[in-house]
PyMOL Python script that loads the backbone (N, CA, C, O; Angstrom):
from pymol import cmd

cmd.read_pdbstr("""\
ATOM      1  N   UNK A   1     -22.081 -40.060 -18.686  1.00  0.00           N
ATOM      2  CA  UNK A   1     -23.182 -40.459 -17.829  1.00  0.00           C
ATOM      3  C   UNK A   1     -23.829 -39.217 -17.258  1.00  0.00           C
ATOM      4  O   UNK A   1     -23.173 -38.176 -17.227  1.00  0.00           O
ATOM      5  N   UNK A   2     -25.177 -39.255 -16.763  1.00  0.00           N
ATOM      6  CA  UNK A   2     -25.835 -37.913 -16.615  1.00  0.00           C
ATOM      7  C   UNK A   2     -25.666 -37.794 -15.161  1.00  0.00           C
ATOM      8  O   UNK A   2     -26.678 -37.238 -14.734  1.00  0.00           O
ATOM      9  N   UNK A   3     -24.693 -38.113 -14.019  1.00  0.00           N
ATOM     10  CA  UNK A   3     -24.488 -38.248 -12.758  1.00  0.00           C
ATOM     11  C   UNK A   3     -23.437 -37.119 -12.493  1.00  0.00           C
ATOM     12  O   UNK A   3     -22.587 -36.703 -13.279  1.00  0.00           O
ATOM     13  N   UNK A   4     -23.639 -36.790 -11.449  1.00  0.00           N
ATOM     14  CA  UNK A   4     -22.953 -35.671 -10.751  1.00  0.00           C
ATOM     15  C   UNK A   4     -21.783 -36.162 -10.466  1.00  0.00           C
ATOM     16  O   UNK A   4     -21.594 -37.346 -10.186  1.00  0.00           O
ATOM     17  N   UNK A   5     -20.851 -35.226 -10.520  1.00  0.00           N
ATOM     18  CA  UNK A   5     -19.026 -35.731  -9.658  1.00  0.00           C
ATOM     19  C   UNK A   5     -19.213 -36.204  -8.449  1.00  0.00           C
ATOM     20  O   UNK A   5     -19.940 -35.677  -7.608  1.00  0.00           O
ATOM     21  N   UNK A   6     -18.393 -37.496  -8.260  1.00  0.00           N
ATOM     22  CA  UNK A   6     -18.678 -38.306  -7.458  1.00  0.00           C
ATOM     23  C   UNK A   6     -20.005 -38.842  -6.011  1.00  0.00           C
ATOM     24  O   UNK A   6     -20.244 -38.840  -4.804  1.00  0.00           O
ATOM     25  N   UNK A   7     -20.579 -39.311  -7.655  1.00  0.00           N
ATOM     26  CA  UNK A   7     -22.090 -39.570  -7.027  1.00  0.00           C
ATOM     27  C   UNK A   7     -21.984 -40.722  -6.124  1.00  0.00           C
ATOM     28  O   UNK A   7     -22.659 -40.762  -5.096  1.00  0.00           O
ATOM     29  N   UNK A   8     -20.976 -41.891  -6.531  1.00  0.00           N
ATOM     30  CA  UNK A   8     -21.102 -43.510  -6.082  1.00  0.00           C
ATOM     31  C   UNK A   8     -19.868 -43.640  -5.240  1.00  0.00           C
ATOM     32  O   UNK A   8     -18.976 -42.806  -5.080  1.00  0.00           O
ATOM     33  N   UNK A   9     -19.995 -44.954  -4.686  1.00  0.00           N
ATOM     34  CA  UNK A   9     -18.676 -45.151  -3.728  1.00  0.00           C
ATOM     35  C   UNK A   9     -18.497 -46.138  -4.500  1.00  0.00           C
ATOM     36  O   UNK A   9     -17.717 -46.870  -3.891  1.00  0.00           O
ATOM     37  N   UNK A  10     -18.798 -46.692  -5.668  1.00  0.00           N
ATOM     38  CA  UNK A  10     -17.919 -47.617  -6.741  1.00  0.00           C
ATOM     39  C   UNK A  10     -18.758 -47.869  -7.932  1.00  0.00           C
ATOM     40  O   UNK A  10     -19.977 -47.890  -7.762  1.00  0.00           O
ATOM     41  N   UNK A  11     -18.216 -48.088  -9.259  1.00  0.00           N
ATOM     42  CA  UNK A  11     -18.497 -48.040 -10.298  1.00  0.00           C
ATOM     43  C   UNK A  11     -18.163 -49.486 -11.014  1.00  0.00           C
ATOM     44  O   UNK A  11     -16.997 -49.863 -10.898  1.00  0.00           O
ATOM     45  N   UNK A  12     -18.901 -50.172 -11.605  1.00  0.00           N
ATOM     46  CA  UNK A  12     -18.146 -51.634 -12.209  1.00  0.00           C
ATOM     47  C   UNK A  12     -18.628 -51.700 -13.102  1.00  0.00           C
ATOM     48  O   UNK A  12     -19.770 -51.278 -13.287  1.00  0.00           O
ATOM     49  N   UNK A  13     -17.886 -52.278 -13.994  1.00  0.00           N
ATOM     50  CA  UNK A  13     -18.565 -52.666 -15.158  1.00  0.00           C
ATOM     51  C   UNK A  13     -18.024 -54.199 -15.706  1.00  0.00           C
ATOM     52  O   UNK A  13     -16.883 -54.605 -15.924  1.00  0.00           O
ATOM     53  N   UNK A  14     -19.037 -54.706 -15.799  1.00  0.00           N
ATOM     54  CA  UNK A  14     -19.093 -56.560 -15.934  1.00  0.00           C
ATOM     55  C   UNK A  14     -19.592 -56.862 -17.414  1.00  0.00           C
ATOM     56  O   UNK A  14     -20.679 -56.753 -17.981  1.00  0.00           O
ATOM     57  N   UNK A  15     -17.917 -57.429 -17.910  1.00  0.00           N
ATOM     58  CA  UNK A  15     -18.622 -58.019 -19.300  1.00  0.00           C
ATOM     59  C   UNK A  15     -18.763 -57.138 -20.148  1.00  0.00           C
ATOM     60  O   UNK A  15     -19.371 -57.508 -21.152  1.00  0.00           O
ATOM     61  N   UNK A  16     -18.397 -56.003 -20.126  1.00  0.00           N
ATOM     62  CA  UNK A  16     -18.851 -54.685 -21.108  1.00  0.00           C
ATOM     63  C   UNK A  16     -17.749 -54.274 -21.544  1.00  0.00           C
ATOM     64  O   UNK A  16     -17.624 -54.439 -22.758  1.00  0.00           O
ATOM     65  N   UNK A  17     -16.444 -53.548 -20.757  1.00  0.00           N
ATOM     66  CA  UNK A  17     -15.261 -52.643 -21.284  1.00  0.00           C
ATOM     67  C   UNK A  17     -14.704 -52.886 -22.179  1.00  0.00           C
ATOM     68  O   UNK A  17     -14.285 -51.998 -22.922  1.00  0.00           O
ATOM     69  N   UNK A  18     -14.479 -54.402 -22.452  1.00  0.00           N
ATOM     70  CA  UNK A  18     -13.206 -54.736 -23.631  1.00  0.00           C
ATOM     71  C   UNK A  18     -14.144 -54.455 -24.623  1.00  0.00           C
ATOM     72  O   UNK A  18     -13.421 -54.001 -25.510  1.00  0.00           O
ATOM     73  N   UNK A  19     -15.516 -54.425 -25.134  1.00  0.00           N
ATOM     74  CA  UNK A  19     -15.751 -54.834 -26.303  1.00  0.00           C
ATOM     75  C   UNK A  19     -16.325 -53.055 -26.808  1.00  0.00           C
ATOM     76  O   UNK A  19     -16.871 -52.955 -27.907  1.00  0.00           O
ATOM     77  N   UNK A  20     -16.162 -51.895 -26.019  1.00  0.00           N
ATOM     78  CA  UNK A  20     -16.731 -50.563 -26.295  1.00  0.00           C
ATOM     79  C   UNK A  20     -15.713 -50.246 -26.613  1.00  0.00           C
ATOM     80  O   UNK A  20     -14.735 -50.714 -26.030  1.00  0.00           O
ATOM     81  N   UNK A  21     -15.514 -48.996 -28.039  1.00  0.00           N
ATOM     82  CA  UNK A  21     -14.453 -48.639 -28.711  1.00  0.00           C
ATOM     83  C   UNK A  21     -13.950 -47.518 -27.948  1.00  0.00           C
ATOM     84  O   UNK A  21     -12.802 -47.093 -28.078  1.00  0.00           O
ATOM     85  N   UNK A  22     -15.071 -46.892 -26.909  1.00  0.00           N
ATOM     86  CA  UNK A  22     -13.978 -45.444 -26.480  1.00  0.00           C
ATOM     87  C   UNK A  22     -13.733 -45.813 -24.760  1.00  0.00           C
ATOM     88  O   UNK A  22     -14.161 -45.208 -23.777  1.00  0.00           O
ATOM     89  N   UNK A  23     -12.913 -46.990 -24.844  1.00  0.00           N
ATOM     90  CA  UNK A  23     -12.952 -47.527 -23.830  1.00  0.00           C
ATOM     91  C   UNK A  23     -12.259 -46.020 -22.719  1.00  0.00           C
ATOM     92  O   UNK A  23     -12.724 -45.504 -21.702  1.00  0.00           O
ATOM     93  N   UNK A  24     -11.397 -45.819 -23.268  1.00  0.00           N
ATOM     94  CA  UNK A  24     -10.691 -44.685 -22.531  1.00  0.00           C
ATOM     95  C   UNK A  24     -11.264 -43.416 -21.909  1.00  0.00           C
ATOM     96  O   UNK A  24     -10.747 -42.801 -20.976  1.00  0.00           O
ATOM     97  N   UNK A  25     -12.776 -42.992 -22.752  1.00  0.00           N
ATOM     98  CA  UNK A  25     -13.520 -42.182 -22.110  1.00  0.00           C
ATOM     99  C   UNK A  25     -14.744 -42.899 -21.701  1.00  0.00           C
ATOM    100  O   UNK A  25     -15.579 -42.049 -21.389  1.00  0.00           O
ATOM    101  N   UNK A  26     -15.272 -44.241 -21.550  1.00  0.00           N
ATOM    102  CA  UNK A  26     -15.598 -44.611 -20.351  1.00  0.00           C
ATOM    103  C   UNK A  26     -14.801 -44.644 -18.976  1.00  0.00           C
ATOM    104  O   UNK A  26     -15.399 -44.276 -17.965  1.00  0.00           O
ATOM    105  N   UNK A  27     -13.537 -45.050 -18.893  1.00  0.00           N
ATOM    106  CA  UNK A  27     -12.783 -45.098 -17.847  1.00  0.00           C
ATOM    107  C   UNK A  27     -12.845 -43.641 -17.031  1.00  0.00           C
ATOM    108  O   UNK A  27     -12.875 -43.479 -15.811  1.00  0.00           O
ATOM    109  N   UNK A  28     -12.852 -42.840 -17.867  1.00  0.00           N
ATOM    110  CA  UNK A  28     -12.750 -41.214 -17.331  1.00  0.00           C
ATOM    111  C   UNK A  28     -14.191 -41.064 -16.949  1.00  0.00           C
ATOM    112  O   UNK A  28     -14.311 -40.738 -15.768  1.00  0.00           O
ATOM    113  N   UNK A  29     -15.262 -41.199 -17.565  1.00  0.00           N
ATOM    114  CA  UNK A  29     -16.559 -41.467 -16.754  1.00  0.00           C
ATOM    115  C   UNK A  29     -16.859 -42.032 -15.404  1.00  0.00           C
ATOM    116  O   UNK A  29     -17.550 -41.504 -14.532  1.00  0.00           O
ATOM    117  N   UNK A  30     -16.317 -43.041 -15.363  1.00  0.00           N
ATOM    118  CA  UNK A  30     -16.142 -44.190 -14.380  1.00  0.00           C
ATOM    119  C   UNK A  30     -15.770 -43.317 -12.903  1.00  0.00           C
ATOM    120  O   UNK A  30     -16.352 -43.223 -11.823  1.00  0.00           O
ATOM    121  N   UNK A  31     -14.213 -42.617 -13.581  1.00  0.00           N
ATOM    122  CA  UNK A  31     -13.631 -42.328 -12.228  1.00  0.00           C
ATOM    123  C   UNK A  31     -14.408 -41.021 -12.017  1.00  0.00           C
ATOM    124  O   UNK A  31     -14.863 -40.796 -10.895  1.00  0.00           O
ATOM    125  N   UNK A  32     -14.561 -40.298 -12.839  1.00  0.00           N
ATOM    126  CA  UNK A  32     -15.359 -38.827 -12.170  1.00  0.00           C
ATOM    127  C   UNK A  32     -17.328 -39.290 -11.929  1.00  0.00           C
ATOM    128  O   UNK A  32     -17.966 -38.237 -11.969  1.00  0.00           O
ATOM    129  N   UNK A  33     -17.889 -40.031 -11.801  1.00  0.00           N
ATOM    130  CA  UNK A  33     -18.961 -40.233 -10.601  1.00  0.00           C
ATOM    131  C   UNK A  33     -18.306 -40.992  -9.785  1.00  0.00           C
ATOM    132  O   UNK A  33     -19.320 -41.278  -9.148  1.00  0.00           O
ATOM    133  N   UNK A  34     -17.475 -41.583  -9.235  1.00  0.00           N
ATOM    134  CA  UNK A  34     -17.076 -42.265  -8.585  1.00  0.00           C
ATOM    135  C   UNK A  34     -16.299 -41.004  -7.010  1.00  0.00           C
ATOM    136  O   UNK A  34     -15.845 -39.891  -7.278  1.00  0.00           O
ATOM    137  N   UNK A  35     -16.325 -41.349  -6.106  1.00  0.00           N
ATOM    138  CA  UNK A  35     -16.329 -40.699  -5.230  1.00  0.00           C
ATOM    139  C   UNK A  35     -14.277 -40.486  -4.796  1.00  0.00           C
ATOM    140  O   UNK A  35     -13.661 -41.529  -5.014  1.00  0.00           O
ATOM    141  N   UNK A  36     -13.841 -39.898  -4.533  1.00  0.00           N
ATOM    142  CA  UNK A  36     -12.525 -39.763  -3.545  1.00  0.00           C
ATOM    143  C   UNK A  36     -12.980 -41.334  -3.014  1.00  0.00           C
ATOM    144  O   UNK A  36     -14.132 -41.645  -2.712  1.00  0.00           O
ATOM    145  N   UNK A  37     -11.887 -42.170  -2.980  1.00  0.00           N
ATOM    146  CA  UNK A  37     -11.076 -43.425  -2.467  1.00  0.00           C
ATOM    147  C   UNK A  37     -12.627 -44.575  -2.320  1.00  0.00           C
ATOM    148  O   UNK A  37     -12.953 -45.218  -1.322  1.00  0.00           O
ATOM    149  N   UNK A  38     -13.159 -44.533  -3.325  1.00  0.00           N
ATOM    150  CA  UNK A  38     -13.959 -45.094  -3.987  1.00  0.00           C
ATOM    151  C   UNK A  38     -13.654 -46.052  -5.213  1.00  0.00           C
ATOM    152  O   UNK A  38     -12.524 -46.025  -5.701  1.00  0.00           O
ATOM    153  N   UNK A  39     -14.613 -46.889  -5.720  1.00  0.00           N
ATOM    154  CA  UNK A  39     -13.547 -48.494  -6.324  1.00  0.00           C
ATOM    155  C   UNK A  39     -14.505 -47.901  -7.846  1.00  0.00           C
ATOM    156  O   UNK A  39     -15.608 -47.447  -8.152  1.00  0.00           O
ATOM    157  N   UNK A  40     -12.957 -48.360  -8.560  1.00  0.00           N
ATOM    158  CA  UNK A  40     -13.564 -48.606  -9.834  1.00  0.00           C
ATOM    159  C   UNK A  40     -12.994 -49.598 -10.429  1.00  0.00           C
ATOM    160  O   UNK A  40     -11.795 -49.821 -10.595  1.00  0.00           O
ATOM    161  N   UNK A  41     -14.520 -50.578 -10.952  1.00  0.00           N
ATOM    162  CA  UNK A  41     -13.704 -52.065 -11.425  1.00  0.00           C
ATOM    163  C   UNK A  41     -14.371 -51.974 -12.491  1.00  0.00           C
ATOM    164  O   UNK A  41     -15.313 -51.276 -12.868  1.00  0.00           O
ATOM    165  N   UNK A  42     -13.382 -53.258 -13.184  1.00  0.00           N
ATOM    166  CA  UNK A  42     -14.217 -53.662 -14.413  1.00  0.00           C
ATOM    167  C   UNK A  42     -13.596 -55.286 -14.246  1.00  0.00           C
ATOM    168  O   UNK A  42     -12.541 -55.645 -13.722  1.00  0.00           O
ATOM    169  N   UNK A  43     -14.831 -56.225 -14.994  1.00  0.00           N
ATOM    170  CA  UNK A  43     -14.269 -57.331 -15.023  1.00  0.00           C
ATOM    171  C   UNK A  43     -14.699 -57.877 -16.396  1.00  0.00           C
ATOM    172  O   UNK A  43     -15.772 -57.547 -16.900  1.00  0.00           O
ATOM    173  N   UNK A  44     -13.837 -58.719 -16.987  1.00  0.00           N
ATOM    174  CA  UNK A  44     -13.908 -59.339 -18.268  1.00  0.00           C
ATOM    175  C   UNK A  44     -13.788 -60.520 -17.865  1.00  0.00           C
ATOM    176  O   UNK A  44     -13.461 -60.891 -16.738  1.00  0.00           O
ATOM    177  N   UNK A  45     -14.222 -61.561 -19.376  1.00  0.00           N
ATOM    178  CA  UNK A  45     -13.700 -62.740 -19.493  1.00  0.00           C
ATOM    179  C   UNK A  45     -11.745 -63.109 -19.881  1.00  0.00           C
ATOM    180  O   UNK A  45     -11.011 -62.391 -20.560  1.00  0.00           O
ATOM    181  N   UNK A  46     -11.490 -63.989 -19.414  1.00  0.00           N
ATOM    182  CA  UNK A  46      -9.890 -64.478 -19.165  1.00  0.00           C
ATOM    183  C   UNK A  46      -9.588 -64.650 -20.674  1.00  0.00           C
ATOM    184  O   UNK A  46      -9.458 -65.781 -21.143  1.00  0.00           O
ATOM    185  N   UNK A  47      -9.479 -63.569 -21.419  1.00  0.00           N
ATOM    186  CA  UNK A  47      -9.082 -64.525 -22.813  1.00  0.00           C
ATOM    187  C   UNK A  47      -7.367 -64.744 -23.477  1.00  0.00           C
ATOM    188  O   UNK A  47      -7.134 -64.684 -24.685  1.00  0.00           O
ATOM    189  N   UNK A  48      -6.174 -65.029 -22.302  1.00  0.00           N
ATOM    190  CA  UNK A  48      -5.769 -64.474 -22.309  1.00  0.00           C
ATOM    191  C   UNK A  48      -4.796 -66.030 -23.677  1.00  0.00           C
ATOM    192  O   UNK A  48      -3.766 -66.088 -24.349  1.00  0.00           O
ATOM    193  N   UNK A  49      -5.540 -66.599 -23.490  1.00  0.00           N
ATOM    194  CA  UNK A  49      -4.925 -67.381 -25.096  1.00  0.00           C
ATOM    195  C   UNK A  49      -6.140 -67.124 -26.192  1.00  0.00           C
ATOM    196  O   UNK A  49      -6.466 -68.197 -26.700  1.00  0.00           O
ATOM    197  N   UNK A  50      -6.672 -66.338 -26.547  1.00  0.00           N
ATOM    198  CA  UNK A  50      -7.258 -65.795 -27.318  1.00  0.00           C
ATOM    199  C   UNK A  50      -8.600 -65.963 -27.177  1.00  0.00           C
ATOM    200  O   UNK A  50      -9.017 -66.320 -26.075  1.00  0.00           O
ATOM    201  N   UNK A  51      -9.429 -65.761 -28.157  1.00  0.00           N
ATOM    202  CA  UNK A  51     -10.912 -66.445 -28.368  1.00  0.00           C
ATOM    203  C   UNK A  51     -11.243 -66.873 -29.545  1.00  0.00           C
ATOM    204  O   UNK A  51     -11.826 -66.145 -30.349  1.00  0.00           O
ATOM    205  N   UNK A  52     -10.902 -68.157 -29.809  1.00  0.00           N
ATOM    206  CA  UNK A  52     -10.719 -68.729 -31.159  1.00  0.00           C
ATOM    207  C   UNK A  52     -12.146 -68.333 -31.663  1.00  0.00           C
ATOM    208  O   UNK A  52     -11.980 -67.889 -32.799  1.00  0.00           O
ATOM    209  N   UNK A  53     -13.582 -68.287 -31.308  1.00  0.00           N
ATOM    210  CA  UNK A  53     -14.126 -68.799 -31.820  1.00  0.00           C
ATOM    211  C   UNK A  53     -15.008 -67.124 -32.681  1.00  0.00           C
ATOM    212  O   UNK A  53     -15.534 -66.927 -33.777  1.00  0.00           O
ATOM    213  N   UNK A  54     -14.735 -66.200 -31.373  1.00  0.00           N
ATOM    214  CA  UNK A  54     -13.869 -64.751 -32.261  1.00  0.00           C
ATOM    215  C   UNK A  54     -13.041 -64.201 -33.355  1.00  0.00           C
ATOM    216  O   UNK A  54     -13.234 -63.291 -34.162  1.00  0.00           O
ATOM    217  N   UNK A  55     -11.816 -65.224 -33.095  1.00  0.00           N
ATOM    218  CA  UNK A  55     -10.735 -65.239 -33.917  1.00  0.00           C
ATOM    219  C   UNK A  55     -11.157 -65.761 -35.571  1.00  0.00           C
ATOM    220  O   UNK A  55     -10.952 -65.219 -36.657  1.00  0.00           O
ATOM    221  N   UNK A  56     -11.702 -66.807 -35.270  1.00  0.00           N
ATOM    222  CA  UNK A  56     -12.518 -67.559 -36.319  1.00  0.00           C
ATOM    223  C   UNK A  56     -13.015 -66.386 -37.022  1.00  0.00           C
ATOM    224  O   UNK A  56     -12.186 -65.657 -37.566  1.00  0.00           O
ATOM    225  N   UNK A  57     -14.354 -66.079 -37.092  1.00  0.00           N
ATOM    226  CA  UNK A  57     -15.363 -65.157 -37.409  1.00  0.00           C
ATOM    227  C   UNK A  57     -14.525 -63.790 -37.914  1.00  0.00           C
ATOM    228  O   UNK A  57     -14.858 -63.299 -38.993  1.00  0.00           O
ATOM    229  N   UNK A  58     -13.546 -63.234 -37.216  1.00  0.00           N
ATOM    230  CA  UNK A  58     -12.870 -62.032 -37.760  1.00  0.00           C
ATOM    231  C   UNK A  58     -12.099 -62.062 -38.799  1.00  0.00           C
ATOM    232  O   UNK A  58     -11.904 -61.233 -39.688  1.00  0.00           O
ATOM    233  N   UNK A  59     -11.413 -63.749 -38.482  1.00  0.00           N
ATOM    234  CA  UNK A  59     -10.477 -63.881 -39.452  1.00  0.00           C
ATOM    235  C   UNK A  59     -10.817 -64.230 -41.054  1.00  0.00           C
ATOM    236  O   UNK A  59     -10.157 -64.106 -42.086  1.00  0.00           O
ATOM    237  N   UNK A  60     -12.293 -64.773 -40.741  1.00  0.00           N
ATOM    238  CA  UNK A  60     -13.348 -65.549 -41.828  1.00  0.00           C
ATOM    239  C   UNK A  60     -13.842 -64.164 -43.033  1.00  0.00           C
ATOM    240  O   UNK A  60     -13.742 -64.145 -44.260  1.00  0.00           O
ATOM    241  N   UNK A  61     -14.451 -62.982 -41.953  1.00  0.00           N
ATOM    242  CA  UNK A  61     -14.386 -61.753 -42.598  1.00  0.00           C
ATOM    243  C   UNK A  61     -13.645 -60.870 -43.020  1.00  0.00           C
ATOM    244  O   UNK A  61     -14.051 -59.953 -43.735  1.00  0.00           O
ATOM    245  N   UNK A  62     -12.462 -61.008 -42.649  1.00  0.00           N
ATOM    246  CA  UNK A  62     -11.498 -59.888 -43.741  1.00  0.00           C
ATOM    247  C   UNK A  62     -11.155 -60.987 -44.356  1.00  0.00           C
ATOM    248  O   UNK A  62      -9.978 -60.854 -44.689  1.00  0.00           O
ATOM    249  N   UNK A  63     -11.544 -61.962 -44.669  1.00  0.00           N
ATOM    250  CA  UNK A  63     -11.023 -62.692 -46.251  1.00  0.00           C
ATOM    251  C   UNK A  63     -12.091 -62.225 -47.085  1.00  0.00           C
ATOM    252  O   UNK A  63     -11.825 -61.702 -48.167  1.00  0.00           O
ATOM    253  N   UNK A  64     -13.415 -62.377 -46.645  1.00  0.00           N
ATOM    254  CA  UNK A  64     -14.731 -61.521 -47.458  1.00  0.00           C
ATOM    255  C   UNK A  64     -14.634 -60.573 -47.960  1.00  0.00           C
ATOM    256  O   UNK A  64     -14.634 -60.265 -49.152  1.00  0.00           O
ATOM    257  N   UNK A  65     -14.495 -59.760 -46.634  1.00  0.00           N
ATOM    258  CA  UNK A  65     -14.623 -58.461 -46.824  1.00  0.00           C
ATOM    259  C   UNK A  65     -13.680 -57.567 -46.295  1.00  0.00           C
ATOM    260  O   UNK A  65     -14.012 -57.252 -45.152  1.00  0.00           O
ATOM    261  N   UNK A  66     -12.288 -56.849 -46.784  1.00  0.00           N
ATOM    262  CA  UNK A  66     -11.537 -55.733 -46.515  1.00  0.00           C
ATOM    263  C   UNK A  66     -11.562 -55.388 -45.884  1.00  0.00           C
ATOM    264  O   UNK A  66     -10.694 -55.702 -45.069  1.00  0.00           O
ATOM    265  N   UNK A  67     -12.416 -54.501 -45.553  1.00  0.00           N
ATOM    266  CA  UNK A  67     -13.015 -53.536 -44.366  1.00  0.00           C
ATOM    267  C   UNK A  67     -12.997 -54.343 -43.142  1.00  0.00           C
ATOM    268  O   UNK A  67     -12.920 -53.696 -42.097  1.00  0.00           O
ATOM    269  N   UNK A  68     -13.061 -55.868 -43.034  1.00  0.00           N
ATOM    270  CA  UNK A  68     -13.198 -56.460 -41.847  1.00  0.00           C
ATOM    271  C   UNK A  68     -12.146 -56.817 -40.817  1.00  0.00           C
ATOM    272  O   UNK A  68     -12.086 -57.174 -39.640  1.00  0.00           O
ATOM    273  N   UNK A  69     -10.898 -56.392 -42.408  1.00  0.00           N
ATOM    274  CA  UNK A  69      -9.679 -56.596 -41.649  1.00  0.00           C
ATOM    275  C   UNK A  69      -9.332 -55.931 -39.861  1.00  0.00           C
ATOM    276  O   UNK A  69      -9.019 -56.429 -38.780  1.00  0.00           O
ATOM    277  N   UNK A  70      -9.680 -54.263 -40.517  1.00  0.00           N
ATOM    278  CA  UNK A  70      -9.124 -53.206 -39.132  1.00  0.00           C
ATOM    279  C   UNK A  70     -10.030 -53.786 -37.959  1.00  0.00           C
ATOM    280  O   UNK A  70      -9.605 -53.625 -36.815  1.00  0.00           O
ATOM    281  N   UNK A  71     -11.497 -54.587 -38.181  1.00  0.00           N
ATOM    282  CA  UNK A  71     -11.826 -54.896 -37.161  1.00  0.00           C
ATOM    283  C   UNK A  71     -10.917 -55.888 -35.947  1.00  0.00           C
ATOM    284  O   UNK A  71     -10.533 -55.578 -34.819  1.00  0.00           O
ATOM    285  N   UNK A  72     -10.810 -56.884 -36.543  1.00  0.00           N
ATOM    286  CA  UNK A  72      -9.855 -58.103 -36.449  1.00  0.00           C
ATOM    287  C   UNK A  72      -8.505 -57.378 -35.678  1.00  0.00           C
ATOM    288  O   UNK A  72      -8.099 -57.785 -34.590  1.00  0.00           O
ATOM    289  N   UNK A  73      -7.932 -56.335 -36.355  1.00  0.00           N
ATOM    290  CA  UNK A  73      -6.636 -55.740 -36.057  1.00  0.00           C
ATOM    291  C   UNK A  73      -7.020 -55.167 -34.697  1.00  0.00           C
ATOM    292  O   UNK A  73      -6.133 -55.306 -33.855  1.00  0.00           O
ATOM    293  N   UNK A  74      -8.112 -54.565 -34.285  1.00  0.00           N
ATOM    294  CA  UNK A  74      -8.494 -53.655 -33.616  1.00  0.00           C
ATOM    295  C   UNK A  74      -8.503 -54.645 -32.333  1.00  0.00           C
ATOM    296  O   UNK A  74      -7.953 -54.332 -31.278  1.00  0.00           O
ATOM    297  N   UNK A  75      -9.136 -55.782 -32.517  1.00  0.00           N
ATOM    298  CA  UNK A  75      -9.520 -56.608 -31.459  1.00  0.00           C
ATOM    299  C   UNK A  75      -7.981 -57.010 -30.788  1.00  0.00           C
ATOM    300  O   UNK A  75      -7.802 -57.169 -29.581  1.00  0.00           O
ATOM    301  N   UNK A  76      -7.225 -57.102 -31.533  1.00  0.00           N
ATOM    302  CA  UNK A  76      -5.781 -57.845 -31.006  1.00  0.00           C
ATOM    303  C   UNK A  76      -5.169 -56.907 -30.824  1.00  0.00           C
ATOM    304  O   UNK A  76      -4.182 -57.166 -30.135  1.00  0.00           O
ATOM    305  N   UNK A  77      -5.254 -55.769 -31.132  1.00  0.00           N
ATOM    306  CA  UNK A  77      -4.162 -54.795 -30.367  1.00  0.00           C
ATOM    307  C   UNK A  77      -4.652 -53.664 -29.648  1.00  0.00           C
ATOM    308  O   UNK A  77      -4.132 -52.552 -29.737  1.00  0.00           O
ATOM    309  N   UNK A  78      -5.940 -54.004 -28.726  1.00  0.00           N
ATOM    310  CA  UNK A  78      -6.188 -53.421 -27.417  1.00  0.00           C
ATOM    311  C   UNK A  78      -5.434 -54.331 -26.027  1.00  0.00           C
ATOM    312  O   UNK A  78      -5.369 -55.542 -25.814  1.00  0.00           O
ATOM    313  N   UNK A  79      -5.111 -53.569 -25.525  1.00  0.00           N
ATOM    314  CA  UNK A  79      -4.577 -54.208 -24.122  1.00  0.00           C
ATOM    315  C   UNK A  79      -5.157 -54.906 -23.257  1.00  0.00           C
ATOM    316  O   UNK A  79      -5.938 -54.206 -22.612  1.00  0.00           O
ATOM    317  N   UNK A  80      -5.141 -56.441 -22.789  1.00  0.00           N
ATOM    318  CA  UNK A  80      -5.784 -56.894 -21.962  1.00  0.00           C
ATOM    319  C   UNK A  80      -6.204 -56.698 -20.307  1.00  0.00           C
ATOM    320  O   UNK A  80      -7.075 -57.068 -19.519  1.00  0.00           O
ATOM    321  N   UNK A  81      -4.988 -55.868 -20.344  1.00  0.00           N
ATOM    322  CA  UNK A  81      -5.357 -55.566 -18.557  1.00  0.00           C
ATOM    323  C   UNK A  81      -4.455 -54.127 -18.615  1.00  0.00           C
ATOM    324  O   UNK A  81      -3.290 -54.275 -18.985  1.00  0.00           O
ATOM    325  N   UNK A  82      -4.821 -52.973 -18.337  1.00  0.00           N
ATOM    326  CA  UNK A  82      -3.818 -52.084 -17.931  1.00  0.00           C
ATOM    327  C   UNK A  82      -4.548 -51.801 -16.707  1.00  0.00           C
ATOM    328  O   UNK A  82      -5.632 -52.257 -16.344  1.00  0.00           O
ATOM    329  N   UNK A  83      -3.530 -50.711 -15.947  1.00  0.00           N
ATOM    330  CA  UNK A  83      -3.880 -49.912 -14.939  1.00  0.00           C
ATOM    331  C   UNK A  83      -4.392 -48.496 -14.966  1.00  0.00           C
ATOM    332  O   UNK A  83      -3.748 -47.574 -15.466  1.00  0.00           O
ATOM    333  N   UNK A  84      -5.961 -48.316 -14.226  1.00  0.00           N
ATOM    334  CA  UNK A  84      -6.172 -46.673 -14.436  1.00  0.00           C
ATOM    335  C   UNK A  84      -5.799 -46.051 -13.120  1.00  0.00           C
ATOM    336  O   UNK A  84      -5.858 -44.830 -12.975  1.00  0.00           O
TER     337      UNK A  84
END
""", "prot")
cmd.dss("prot")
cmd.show_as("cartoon", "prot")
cmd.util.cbc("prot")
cmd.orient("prot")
């Protein structure tokens, strides 16, 4: 982000984190504009029995197409909630 070290007194991001691949250097973004004892959230949807209708569609394409597999893989083995 083009913001100075700790520009904000909180940073959120709604609906966005799970689905960006470098989730880990957004998070590091996040916390450096973010100020000393300043909030950094993120909030997602609850998917925590899956998203069939996701599941569907990923699972539909690596039967197509190969390549669609690692997507599919990718989606199920990011972590649903950790701590930064």
């Amino acid at each position: 982000m083009s913001y100075a070290d700790a520009s904000f007194d909180a940073c959120v991001s709604a609906l966005a984190i799970d689905v960006i691949p470098e989730v880990d250097q957004v998070v590091r973004e996040m916390q450096r504009v973010t100020r000393v004892g300043g909030t950094v959230a993120s909030g997602v949807f609850d998917f925590w029995g899956g998203f069939s209708p996701a599941d569907l569609v990923c699972d539909t394409a690596s039967v197509l197409d190969k390549g669609m597999r690692s997507v599919g893989d990718q989606r199920k083995a990011r972590p649903i909630v950790w701590a930064a």
